[in-house]
C-alpha positions as CSV (number, residue, x, y, z in Angstrom):
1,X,-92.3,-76.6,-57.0
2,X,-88.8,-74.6,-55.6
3,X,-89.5,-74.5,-52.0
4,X,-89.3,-70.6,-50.9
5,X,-87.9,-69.2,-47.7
6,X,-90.3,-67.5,-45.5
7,X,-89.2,-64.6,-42.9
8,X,-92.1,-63.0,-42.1
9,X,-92.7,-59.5,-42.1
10,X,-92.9,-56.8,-39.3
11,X,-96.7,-56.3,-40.6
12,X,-98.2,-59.9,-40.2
13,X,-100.8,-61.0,-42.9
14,X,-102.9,-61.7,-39.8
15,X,-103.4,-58.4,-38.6
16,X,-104.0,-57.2,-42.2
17,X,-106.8,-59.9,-42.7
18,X,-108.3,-58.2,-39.6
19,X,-108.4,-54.8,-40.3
20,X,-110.1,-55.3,-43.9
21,X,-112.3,-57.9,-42.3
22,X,-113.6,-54.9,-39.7
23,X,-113.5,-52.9,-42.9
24,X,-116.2,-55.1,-44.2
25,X,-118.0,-55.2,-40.9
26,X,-118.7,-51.6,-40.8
27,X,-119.6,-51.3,-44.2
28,X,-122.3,-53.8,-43.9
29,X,-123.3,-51.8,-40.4
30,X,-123.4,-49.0,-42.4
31,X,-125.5,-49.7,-45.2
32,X,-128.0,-51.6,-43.2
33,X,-128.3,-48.5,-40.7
34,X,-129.0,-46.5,-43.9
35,X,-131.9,-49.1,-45.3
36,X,-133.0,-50.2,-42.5
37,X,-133.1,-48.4,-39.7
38,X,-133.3,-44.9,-40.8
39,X,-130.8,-43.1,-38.5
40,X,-128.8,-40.4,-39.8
41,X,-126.2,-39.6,-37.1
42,X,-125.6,-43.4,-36.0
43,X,-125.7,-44.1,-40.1
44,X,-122.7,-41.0,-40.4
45,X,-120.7,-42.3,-37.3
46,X,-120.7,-46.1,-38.3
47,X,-120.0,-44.5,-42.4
48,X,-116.7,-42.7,-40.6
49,X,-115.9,-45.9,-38.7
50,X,-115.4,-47.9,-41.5
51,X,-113.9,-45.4,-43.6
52,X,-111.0,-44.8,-41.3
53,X,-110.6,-48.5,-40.3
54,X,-110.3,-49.0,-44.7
55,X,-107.4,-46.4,-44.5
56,X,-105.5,-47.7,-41.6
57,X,-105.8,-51.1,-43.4
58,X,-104.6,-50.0,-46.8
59,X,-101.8,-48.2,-45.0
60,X,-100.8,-51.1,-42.9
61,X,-100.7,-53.1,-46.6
62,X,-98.8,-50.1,-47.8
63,X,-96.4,-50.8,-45.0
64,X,-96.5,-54.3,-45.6
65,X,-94.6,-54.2,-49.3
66,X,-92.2,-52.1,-48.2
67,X,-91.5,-54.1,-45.6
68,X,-91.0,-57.1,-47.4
69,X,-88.4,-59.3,-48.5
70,X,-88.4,-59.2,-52.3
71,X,-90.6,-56.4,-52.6
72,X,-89.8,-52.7,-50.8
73,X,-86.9,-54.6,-49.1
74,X,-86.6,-52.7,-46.4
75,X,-86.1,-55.1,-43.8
76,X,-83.4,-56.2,-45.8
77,X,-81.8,-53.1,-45.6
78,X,-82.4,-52.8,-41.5
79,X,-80.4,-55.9,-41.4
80,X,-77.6,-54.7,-43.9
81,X,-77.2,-51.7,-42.2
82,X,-76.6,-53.7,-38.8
83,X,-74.1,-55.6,-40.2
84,X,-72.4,-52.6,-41.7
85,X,-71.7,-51.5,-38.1
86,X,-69.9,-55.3,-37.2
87,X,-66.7,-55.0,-37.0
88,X,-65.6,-58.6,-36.9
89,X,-63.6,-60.6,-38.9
90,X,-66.1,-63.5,-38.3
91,X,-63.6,-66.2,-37.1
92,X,-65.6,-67.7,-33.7
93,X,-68.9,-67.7,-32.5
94,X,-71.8,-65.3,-33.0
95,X,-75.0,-65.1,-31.4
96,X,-78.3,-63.6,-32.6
97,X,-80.5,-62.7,-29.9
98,X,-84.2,-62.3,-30.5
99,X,-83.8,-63.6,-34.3
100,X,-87.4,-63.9,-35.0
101,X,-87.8,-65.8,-38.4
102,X,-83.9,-65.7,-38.9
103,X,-83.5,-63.1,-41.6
104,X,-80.9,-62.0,-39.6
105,X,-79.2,-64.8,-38.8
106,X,-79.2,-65.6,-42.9
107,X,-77.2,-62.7,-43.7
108,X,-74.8,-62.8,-41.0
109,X,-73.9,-66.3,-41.8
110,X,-73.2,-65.0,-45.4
111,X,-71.4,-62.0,-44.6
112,X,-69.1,-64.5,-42.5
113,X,-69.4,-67.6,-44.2
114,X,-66.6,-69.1,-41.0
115,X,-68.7,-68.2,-38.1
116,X,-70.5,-70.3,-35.7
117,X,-74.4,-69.0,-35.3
118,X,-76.3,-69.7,-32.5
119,X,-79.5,-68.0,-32.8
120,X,-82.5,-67.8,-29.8
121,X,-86.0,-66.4,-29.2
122,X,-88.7,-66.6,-27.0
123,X,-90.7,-67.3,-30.6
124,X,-94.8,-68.5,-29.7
125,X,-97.7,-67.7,-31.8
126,X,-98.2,-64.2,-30.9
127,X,-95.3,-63.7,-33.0
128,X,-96.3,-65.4,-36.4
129,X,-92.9,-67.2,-35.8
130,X,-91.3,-70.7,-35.3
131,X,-88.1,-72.2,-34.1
132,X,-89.3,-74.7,-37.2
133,X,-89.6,-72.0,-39.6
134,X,-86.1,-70.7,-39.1
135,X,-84.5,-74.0,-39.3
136,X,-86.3,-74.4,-42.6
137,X,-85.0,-71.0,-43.9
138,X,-81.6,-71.6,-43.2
139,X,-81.3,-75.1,-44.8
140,X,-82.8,-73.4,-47.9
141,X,-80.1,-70.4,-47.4
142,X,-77.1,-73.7,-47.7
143,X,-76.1,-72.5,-44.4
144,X,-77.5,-75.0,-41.4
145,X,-74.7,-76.3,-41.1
146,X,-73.1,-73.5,-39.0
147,X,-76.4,-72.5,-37.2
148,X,-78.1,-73.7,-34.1
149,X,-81.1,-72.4,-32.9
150,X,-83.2,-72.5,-28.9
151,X,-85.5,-71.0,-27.2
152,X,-84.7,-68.6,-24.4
153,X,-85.4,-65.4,-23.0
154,X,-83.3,-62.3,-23.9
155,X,-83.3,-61.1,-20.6
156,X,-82.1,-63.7,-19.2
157,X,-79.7,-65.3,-21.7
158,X,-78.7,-69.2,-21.0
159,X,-75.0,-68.4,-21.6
160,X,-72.1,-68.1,-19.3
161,X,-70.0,-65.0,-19.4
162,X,-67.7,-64.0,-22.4
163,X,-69.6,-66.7,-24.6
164,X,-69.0,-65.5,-27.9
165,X,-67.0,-63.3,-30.3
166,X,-70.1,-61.4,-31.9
167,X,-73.4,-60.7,-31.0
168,X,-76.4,-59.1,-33.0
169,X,-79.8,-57.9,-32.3
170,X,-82.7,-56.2,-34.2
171,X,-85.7,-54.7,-33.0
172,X,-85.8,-57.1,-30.1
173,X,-85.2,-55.6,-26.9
174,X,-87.9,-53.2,-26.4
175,X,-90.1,-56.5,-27.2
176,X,-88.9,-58.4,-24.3
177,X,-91.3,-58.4,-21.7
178,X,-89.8,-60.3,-18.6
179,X,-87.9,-57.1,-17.2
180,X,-89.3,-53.3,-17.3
181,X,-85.8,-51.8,-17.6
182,X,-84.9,-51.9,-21.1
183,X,-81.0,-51.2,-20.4
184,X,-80.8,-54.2,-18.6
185,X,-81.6,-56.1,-21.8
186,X,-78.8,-54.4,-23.5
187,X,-76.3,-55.5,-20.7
188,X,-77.5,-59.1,-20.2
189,X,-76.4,-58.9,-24.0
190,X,-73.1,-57.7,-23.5
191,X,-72.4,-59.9,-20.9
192,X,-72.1,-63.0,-22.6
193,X,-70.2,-61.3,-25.4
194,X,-66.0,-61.7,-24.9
195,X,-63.8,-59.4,-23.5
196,X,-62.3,-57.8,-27.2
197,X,-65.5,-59.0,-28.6
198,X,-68.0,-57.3,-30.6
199,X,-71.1,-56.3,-30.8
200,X,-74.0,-54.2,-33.1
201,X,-77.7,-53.8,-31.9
202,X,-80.3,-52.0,-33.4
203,X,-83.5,-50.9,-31.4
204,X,-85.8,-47.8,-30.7
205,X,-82.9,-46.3,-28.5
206,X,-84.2,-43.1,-29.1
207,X,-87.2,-43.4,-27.4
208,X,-86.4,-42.1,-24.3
209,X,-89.6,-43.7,-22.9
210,X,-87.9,-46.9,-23.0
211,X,-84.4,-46.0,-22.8
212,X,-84.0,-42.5,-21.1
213,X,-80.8,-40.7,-21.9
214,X,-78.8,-42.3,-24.8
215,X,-75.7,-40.4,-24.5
216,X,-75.5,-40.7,-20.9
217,X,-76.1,-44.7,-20.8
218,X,-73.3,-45.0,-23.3
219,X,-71.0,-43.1,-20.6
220,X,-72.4,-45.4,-18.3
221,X,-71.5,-48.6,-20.3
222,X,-67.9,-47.3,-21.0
223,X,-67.6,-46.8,-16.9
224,X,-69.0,-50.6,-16.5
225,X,-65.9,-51.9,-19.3
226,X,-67.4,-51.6,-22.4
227,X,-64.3,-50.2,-24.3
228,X,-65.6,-49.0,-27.7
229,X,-69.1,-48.4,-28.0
230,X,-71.0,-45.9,-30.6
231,X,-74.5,-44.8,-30.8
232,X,-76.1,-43.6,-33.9
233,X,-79.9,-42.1,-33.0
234,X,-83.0,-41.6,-35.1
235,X,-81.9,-43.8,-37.8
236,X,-85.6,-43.4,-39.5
237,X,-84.2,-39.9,-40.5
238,X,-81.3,-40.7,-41.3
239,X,-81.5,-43.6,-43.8
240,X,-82.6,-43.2,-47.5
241,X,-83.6,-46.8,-47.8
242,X,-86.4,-45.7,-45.1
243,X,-90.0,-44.3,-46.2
244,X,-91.6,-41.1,-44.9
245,X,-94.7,-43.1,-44.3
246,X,-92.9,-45.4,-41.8
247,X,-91.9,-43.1,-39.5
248,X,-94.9,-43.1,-37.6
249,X,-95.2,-43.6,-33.5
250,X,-97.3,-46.7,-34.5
251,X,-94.0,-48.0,-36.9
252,X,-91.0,-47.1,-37.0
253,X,-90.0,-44.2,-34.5
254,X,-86.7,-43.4,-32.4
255,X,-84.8,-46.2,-34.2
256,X,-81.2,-46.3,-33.1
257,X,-77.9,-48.6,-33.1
258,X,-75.8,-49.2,-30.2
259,X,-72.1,-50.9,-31.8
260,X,-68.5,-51.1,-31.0
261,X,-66.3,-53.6,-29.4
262,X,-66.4,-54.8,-25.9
């Protein structure tokens, strides 16, 4: 048998396995309340229970396939819109920071098939990923030759300064726990890109929770050197490859891309 790639999925199998399991749960609670013990109001409440926790799982599945690679696609076309928004001739060395199960990484080392890919994340099992797994997908992609992957934290990248000609991101930074202050995340990642360099990051920037003023960071970055930078917010609006049913606070939500040239 064809071996398969495997890049996950933003909804992990795990956590639908879970809510239809507590699905189950309830049911049985309910019905037994019912035969059993004869108590109408705790029999309703426990009936209400598991009828919500049934909906929030078949949404999550809903989520799921169009999520998927192969299926609803959409994570594919997350990616392909980041890479729309890289403008690099893709002779040098790119890094992909936070790159998960290396979907990413994948199709920027097709879109520049002469780039050098070094790809980290802080990976463990909370995160259904695996430095294994994504050196495994890209030797099934024909393209491990040009990629390298370690472990590392994005907030505190093991690179010197002005390390490579490119780097990429996708729904990683608001993830990163080792630093409160979001923005910093986004400028240890520009750091280690080269003067004249570029760069194209997708994230919930509009969430001012997280990152505050948008428009005025951007002026900020420009004062700091950044010479060309753009910033496109609430992408889940905005792009027709995205669902309604997404564009939840529990999903997607203030999705944004921060790109230009450094």
């Amino acid at each position: 048998m064809k071996e398969k790639t495997n890049y996950g999925n933003w909804v992990p199998e795990k956590a639908l396995y879970l809510l239809f399991g507590l699905a189950g749960v309830f049911l049985v609670v309910t019905v037994l309340l019912g035969v059993m013990v004869q108590m109408p109001v705790i029999t309703v409440i426990a009936g209400v229970v598991c009828a919500l926790t049934f909906a929030m799982a078949v949404y999550m599945l809903v989520c799921h396939e169009a999520f998927a690679f192969g299926k609803g696609n959409m994570m594919a076309g997350v990616h392909k819109h980041l890479v729309e928004h890289l403008d690099w001739d893709g002779e040098g060395k790119m890094l992909d920071i936070g790159c998960g199960a290396a979907a990413l990484t994948v199709r920027c080392a097709k879109a520049f098939p002469k780039a050098q890919i070094t790809a980290m994340d802080y990976w463990g099992a909370e995160w259904s990923y695996a430095k294994e797994q994504c050196e495994r997908n890209v030797r099934l992609e024909s393209v491990a030759d040009r990629v390298s992957f370690q472990k590392g934290d994005a907030a505190k990248l093991d690179f010197a300064d002005e390390t490579f000609d490119a780097a990429v991101s996708n729904f990683v930074f608001h993830e990163v726990r080792s630093t409160k202050d979001k923005r910093n995340v986004v400028r240890e990642a520009l750091r280690v890109v080269k003067k004249g360099g570029v760069f194209s990051f997708q994230d919930m920037f509009s969430q001012k929770a997280l990152y505050g003023d948008m428009d005025a960071f951007v002026e900020v970055l420009k004062a700091e050197g950044i010479s060309e930078i753009h910033y496109i917010g609430d992408l889940e609006k905005k792009l027709d490859f995205i669902p309604g049913f997404v564009t939840t606070p529990w999903m997607i939500s203030g999705m944004g891309i921060l790109y230009g040239k450094k």
